[in-house]
C-alpha positions in Angstrom: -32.3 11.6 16.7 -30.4 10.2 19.4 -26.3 11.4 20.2 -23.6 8.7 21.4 -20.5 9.5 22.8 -17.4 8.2 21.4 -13.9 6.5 22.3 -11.6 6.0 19.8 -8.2 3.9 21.4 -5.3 4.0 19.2 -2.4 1.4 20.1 0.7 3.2 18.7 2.7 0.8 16.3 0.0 -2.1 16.7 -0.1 -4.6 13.4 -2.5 -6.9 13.0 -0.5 -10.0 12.7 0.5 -9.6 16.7 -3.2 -10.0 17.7 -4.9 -13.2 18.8 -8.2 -11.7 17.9 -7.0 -11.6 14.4 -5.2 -14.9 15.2 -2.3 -14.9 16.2 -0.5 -17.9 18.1 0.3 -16.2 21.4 -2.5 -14.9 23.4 -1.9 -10.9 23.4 -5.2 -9.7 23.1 -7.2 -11.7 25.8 -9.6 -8.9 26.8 -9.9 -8.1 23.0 -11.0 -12.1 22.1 -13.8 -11.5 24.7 -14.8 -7.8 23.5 -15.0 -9.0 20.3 -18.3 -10.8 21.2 -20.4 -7.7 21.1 -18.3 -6.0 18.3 -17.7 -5.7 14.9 -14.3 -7.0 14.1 -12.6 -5.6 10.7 -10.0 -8.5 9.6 -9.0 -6.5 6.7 -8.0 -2.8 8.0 -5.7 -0.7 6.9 -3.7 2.1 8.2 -3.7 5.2 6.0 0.1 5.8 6.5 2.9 3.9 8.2 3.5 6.5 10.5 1.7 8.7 13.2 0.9 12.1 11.8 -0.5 11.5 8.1 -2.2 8.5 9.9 -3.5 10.5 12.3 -4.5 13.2 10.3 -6.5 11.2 7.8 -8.4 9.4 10.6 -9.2 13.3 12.3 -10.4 14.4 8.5 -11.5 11.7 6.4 -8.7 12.6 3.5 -6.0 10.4 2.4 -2.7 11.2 3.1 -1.5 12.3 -0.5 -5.0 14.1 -0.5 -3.6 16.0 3.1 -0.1 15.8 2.3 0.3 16.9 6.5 3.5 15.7 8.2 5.6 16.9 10.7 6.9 19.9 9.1 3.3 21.4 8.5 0.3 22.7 10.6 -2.8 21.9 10.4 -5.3 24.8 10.4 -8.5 24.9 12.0 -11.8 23.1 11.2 -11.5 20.6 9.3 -11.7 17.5 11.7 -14.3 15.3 13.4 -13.6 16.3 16.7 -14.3 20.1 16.1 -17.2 19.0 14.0 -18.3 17.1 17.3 -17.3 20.1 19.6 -19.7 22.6 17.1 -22.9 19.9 18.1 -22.0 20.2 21.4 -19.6 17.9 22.6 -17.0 18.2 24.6 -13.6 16.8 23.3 -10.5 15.2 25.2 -6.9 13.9 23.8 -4.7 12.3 26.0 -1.4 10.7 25.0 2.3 10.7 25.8 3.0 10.8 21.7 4.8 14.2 21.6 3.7 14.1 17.5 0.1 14.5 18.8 0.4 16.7 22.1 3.5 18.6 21.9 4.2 19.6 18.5 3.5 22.1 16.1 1.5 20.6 13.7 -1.3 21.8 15.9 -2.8 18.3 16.6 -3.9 18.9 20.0 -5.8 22.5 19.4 -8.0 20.0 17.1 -9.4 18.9 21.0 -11.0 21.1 23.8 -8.7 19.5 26.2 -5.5 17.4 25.7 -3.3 15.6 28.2 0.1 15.1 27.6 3.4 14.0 29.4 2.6 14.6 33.1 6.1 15.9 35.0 5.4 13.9 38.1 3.4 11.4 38.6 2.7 7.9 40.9 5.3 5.5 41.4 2.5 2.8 39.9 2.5 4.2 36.6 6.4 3.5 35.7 7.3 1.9 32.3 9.5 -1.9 33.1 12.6 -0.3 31.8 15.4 2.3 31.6 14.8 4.0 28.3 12.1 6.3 29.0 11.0 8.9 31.9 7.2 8.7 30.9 4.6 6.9 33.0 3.0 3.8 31.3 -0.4 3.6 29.5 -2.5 3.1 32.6 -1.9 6.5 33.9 -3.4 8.1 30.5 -6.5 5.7 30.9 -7.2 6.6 34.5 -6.9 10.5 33.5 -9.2 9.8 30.6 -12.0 7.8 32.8 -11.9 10.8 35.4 -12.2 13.0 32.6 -15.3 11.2 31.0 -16.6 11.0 35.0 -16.9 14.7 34.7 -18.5 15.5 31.6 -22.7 16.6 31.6 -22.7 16.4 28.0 -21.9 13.8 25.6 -17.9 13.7 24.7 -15.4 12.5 22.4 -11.9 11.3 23.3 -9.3 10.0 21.7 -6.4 7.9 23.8 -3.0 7.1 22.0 -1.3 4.5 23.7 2.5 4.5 23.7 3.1 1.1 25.0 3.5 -0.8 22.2 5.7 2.0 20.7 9.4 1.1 20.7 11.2 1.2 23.2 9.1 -1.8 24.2 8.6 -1.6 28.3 5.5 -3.3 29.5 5.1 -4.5 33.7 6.7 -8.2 34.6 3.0 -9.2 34.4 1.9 -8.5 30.5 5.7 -9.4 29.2 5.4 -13.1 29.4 7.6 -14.0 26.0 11.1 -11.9 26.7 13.8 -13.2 28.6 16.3 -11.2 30.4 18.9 -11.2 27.5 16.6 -9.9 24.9 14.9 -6.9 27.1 19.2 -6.5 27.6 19.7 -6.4 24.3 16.7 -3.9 24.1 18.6 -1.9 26.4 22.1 -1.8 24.7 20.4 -1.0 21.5 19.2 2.2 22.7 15.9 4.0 21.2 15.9 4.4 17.9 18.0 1.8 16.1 16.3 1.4 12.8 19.2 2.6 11.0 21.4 0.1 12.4 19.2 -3.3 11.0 18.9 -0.9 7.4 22.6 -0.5 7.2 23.5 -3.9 7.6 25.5 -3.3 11.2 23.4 -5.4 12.8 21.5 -8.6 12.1 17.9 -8.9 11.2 17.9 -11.5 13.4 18.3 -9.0 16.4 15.2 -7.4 15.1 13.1 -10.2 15.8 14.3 -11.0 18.9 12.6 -7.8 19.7 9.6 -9.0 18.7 9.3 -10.8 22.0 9.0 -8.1 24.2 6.9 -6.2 21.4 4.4 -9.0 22.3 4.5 -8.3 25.9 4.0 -4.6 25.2 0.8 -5.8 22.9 -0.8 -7.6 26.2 -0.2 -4.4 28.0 -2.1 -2.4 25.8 -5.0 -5.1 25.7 -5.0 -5.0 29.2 -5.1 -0.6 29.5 -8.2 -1.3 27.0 -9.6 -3.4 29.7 -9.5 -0.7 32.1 -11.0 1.9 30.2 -14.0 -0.7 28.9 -14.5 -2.0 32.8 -14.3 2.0 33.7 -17.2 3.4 31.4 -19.4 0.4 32.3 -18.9 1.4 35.7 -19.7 4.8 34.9 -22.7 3.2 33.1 -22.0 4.7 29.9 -20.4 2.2 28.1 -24.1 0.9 26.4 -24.2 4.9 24.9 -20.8 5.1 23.5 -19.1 4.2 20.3 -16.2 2.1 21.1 -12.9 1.7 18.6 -10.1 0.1 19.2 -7.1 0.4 16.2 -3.5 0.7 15.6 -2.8 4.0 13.9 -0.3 2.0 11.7 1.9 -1.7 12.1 5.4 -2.5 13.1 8.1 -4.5 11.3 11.1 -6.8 12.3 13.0 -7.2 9.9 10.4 -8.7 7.5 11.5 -9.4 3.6 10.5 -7.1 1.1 9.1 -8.4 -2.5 10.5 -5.2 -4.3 14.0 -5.6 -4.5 14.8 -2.3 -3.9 13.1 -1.7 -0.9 14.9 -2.4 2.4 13.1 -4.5 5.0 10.2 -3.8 7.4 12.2 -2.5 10.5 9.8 -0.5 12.9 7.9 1.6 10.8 8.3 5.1 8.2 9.7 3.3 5.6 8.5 1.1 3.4 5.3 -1.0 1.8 5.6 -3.8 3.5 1.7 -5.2 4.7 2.8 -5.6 8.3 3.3 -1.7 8.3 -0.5 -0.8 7.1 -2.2 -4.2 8.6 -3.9 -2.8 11.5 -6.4 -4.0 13.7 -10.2 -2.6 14.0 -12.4 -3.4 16.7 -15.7 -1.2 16.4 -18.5 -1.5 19.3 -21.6 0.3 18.4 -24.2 2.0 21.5 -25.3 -0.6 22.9 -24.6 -3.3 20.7 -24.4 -6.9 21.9 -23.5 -9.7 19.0 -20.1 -9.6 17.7 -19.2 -10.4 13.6 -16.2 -10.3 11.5 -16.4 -7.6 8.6 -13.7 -9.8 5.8 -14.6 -6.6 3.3 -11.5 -4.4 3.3 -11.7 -1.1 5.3 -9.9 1.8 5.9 -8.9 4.1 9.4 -10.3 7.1 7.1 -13.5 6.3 7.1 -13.4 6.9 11.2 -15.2 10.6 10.8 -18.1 9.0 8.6 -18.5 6.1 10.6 -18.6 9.0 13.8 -21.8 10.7 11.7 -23.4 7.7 11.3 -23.3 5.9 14.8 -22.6 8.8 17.6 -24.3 11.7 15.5 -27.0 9.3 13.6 -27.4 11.1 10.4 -26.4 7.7 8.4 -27.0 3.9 8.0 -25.4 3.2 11.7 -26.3 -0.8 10.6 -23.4 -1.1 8.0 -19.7 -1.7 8.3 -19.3 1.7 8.6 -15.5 1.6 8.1 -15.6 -0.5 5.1 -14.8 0.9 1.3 -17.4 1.5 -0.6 -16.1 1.2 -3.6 -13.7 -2.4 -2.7 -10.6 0.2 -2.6 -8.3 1.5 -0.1 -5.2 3.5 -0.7 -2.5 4.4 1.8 1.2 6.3 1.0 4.3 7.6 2.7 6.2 10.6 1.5 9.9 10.6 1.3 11.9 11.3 4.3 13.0 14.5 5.3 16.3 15.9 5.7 17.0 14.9 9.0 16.3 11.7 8.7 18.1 11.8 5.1 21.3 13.0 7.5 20.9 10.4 9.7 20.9 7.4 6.9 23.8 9.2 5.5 25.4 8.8 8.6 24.9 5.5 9.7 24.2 3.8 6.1 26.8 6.1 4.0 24.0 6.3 1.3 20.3 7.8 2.3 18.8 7.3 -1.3 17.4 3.8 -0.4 15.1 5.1 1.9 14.3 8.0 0.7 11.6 7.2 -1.9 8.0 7.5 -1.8 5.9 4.7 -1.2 2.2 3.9 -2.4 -0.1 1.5 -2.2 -3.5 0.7 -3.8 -5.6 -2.6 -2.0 -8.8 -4.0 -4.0 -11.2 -6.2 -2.1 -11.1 -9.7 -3.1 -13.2 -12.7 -1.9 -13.2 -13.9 1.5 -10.5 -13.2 4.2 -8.1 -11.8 0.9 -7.0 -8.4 -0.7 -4.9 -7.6 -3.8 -2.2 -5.2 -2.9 -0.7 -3.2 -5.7 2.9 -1.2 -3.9 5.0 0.9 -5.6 8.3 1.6 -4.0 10.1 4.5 -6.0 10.2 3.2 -9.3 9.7 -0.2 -8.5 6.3 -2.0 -7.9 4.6 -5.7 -7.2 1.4 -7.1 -6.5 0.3 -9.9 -4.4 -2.8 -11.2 -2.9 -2.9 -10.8 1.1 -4.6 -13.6 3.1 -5.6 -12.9 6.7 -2.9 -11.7 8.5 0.5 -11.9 6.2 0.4 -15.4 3.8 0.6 -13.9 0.1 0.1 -15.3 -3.2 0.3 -14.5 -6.8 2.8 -12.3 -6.5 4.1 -10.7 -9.4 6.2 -7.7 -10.7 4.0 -4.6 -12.2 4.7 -1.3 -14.0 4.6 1.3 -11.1 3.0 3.4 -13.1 -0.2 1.9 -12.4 0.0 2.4 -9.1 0.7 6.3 -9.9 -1.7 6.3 -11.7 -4.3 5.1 -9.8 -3.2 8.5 -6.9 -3.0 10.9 -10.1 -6.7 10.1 -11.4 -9.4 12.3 -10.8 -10.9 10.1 -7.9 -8.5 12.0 -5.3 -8.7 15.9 -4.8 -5.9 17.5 -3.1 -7.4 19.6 -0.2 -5.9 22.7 1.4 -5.8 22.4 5.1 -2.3 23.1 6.4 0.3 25.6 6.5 3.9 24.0 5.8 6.2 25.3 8.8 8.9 26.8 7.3 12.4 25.7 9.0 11.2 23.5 11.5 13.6 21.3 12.7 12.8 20.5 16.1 11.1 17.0 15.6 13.0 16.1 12.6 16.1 16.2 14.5 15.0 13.7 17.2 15.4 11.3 14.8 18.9 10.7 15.4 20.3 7.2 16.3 20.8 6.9 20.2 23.2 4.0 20.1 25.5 2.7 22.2 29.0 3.3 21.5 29.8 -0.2 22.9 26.7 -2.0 21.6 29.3 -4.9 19.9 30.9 -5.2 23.4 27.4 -5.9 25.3 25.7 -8.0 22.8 28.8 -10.0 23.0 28.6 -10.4 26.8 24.6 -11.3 26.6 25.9 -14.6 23.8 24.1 -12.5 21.0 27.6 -12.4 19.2 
């Protein structure tokens, strides 16, 4: 039985719908389009969660996120990820990322690894983000420490590399961001960091939301462009033909997209919401040594990451198959309600918090083709529609949510025990508090935006 290596990439905040290897109109994914040729390319992948821990911790474990039911105010306990599985048979493990939800927090994300990288406190003049909003090096600096990391391994190893670049704020080099202008990375600027609450309240314009969509685009060729590196990097290290290769976003991004539940506000950056651009991620899967590429239509799931580990890197399964496709035609993804903080902060800024503060599920069936049926229930509230390729919808229709609950309550799903809740922890929930500019109506009036 022969043992692979793995890679797993994770683009923070990538949706589908922004790739050109899933078609999209502007050439972001260059390097991607060509990788593609020797990979298997899912076209129908979702995100477990519209945010980074549950995501995260479903793709680490293999359970859903209502099965997990791990956030940012729990931690997870040892030995029940892939990674330590890996590190038991003899691997050694890496994490490297500037998300502090993954190397800095308390949820315990980073013991799951041997080794893990996080914010650096100095570092090369090279490595600096395009902007003013953030003191963190770009996503090349992670992918050179990872490469000089794999470069000193004797055994076979596992990494995983989150990439903050195409996290808000969006930042990437003069050379990737080739659709902003200077008013809207202005704009950018004046806005702040995090300014979802703004766009949900109504202060501010949708329209300003896709404006930042531009530079979001930039950020996007960026990331494809850190991939690169790390691909040209283990072929140069000639280890590229022995490792598992995948390339994902851990969960989508919105701009101020419309919402078929009435109830539910629009898709503005991500944590709220069942909106498809949110859970529509891409999946780019590489096999050891494989060299013709094909498009998987068959709807798949992030979740499926530590089987489709055992089957190709470990080889104790059918390494031949879409490994991170449902077997059953089913995926399910949910969001719990927001927390207090976060409740405080809508208060705040939108005078009212209970319109975001509803949980969110979702149920997809396989259909056909390029095509899923999406079943989302938003509080009390639910619709289906059919999802073709990357965002066109028909047959859309209101439904009883109770099917979707349903569907989570049956005995297919077992909750599992394998965190301990933190009791008072505040520390990342209070981050979430708007950092806007007092005089944001002042300079989007100078840039012409008013």
């Amino acid at each position: 039985m022969s043992r692979h290596n793995v890679l797993v990439v994770v683009a923070d905040s990538l949706r589908a719908r922004s790739t050109s290897v899933l078609g999209y109109r502007r050439e972001t994914t260059p390097f991607l389009d060509t990788f593609a040729e020797e990979a298997t390319v899912y076209t129908q992948a979702r995100s477990p969660s519209n945010w980074t821990v549950p995501s995260h911790v479903s793709m680490f474990t293999g359970h859903e996120v209502h099965e997990h039911g791990v956030d940012h105010t729990a931690r997870l306990d040892a030995g029940h990820t892939i990674f330590e599985e890996l590190a038991e048979a003899g691997y050694d493990t890496g994490l490297f990322s500037d998300n502090p939800f993954l190397t800095d927090h308390e949820s315990g994300l980073d013991e799951v690894f041997q080794t893990a990288i996080g914010s650096p406190e100095q570092y090369d003049s090279e490595y600096e983000t395009n902007g003013s909003l953030g003191d963190w090096p770009n996503g090349f600096w992670y992918a050179d420490r990872t490469l000089e990391w794999i470069d000193d391994r004797e055994s076979e190893w596992a990494a995983c590399i989150n990439l903050m670049d195409t996290h808000r704020p969006y930042e990437p080099l003069a050379e990737y961001d080739e659709w902003s202008d200077e008013r809207s990375r202005e704009m950018q600027e004046s806005m702040g960091f995090k300014w979802h609450w703004e766009f949900l309240s109504g202060n501010l314009s949708l329209g300003f939301a896709s404006i930042l969509e531009q530079i979001y685009d930039g950020a996007v060729r960026q990331a494809d462009a850190i991939f690169e590196t790390l691909i040209r990097g283990l072929d140069e290290q000639g280890v590229l033909d022995d490792t598992l290769v995948v390339f994902a976003g851990d969960h989508g991004e919105g701009f101020g997209d419309p919402t078929a539940i009435p109830e539910e506000p629009p898709a503005v950056s991500h944590r709220i919401g069942t909106h498809d651009t949110m859970y529509h991620v891409p999946l780019i899967v590489r096999a050891p040594g494989q060299r013709h590429g094909h498009r998987v239509t068959d709807l798949a799931t992030l979740s499926r990451f530590p089987d489709a580990v055992r089957a190709i890197a470990l080889g104790d399964g059918n390494a031949d198959g879409p490994a991170f496709a449902s077997p059953n035609g089913t995926v399910v993804a949910s969001q719990a309600p927001i927390g207090p903080a976060m409740r405080e902060e809508a208060e705040r800024v939108c005078g009212d918090a209970a319109p975001f503060a509803k949980h969110a599920r979702l149920v997809y069936h396989d259909r056909p083709g390029d095509e899923v049926r999406k079943r989302a229930a938003w509080g009390d509230s639910a619709h289906e529609s059919v999802i073709k390729g990357c965002g066109g919808t028909a047959e859309d229709s209101d439904i009883d949510a109770a099917v979707v609950r349903n569907h989570f309550d049956s005995d297919r799903y077992t909750d599992v025990d394998i965190a301990t809740p933190l009791d008072g922890y505040t520390e990342f929930e209070d981050a979430s508090d708007t950092q806007f500019a007092d005089d944001l109506d002042e300079r989007l009036e100078a840039l012409g935006y008013r």
